[in-house]
C-alpha positions, 0 to 999 in steps of 0.5 A: 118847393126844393129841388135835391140832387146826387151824383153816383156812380154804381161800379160795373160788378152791381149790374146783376144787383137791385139798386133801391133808395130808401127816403126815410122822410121827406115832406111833401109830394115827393116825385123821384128821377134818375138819370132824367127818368121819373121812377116814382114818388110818395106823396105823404110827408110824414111816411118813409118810402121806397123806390126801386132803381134798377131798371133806370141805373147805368152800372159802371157809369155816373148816376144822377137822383133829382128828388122834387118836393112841394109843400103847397100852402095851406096843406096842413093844419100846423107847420109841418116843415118842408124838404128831406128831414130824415136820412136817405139810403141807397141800398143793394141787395141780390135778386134774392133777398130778404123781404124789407123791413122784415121783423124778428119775432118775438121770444117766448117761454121763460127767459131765465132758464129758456128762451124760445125766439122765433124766427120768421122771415119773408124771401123775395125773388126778384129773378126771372126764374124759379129758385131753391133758397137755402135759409139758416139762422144763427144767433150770437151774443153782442158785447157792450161795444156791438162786437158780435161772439165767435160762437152762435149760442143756437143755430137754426135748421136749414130751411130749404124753400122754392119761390117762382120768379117775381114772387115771395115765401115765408121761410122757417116759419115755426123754427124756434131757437134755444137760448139757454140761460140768456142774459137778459135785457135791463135797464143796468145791463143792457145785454143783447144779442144779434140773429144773423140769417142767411140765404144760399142759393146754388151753393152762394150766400146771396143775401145776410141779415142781421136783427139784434134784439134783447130777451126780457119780461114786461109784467104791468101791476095795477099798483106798481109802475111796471117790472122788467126781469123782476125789477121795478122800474118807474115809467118815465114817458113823454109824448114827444108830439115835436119829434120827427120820431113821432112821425105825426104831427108837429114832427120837429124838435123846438130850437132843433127843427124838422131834422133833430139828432137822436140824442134829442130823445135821450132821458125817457124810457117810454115815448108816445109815437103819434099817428103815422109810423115813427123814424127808422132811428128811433127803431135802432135806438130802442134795439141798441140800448136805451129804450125798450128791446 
């Protein structure tokens, strides 16, 4: 059993914010408190979670989160660690906002002359009344380092959308975006690009969200290995069953333990997740650069 604990102060301008803490693992039976309140738990270890905080934070004043895990004996049929082994957030958002863990859909048509990419996000409205959402996409290109262009290579038209209070709606649903000859994702050039959307709401951008992602064509051949833009390119896979990026069983990483750095992943262009839902960090690895876009 382990007890962990923060102190944090929320400044008095958040008040009208969400407060959330996303726990992106933490084994096992994980109850939350803050400020000496039970706001709630996740009882499998192997899973990220989340919690909403805003009823029990006091703005403008010190906060304190208490997490209690307890990995009973003989709960497991391995040795699946024990305490928080990936990273926890704490996330602010408007009462508007992007739904969590919204994925960018993807691309379509031929990359080389034309990708389609098609853009389809859930909004929340966690206010107590009914609200008109204005939502557009742009999408820029990124450089090598992460810095995004001056100018969006496609722009979205503006989707205006009602929601009722403590309810959801799925915006831009069939909006494709043009990108012209895009420069396409490779092993050798990992060129990438970022879709930045945005919610108005009453003339006030409430909520932005950026998802950057790559444009390419896998094709499988019985014979070859696999082609990505018309390249061949020999799987070099593993199952990575120590990894706290497989999410299953067996998480940790040999010497490196339960919690094991990204770079402990680097050398494969293909990993074999386990049963359970692998770490944000392996998502973001496979988005900026050496896995699959």
């Amino acid at each position: 059993m382990g007890w962990y604990r923060r102190h944090f102060t929320i400044p008095a301008a958040d008040a009208e914010k969400r407060i959330l803490l996303d726990v992106d693992g933490a084994m096992a039976y994980a109850a939350v408190w803050l400020n000496g309140r039970f706001v709630g738990g996740w009882p499998y270890g192997y899973a990220s979670f989340r919690i909403d905080l805003t009823p029990f934070v006091k703005p403008g004043a010190e906060n304190v989160i208490a997490i209690r895990l307890d990995n009973p004996p003989d709960s497991s049929r391995w040795y699946p660690g024990g305490g928080i082994y990936r990273n926890i957030w704490l996330v602010k958002t408007a009462a508007v906002h992007v739904a969590h863990w919204e994925p960018l859909s993807p691309h379509r048509s031929c990359p080389r002359t034309l990708a389609m990419v098609n853009v389809d996000f859930v909004i929340e409205n966690d206010s107590p009344g009914k609200i008109q959402a204005s939502v557009s996409t742009r999408i820029y290109e990124l450089g090598p380092n992460g810095q995004r262009g001056d100018s969006p290579v496609a722009t979205s038209e503006t989707s205006v959308v009602e929601i009722d209070p403590a309810n959801s709606r799925t915006a831009a649903r069939s909006n494709l975006l043009m990108v012209g000859k895009p420069r396409l994702w490779d092993l050798q050039h990992p060129n990438r690009y970022v879709a930045v959307t945005t919610i108005d709401v009453g003339g006030r951008i409430v909520d932005r969200y950026e998802t950057p992602f790559g444009i390419r064509t896998i094709r499988f051949d019985p014979d070859k290995d696999s082609s990505s833009t018309g390249e061949h390119v020999r799987i070099n896979g593993v199952w990575r069953s120590p990894r706290p990026w497989s999410a299953g069983r067996r998480r940790q990483s040999a010497c490196v333990g339960a919690a094991d750095p990204v770079a402990a992943g680097d050398g494969c262009n293909a990993i074999r997740t386990s049963h359970n839902q692998p770490a944000p960090e392996l998502l973001r690895s496979v988005a900026t650069g050496w896995g699959c876009s």
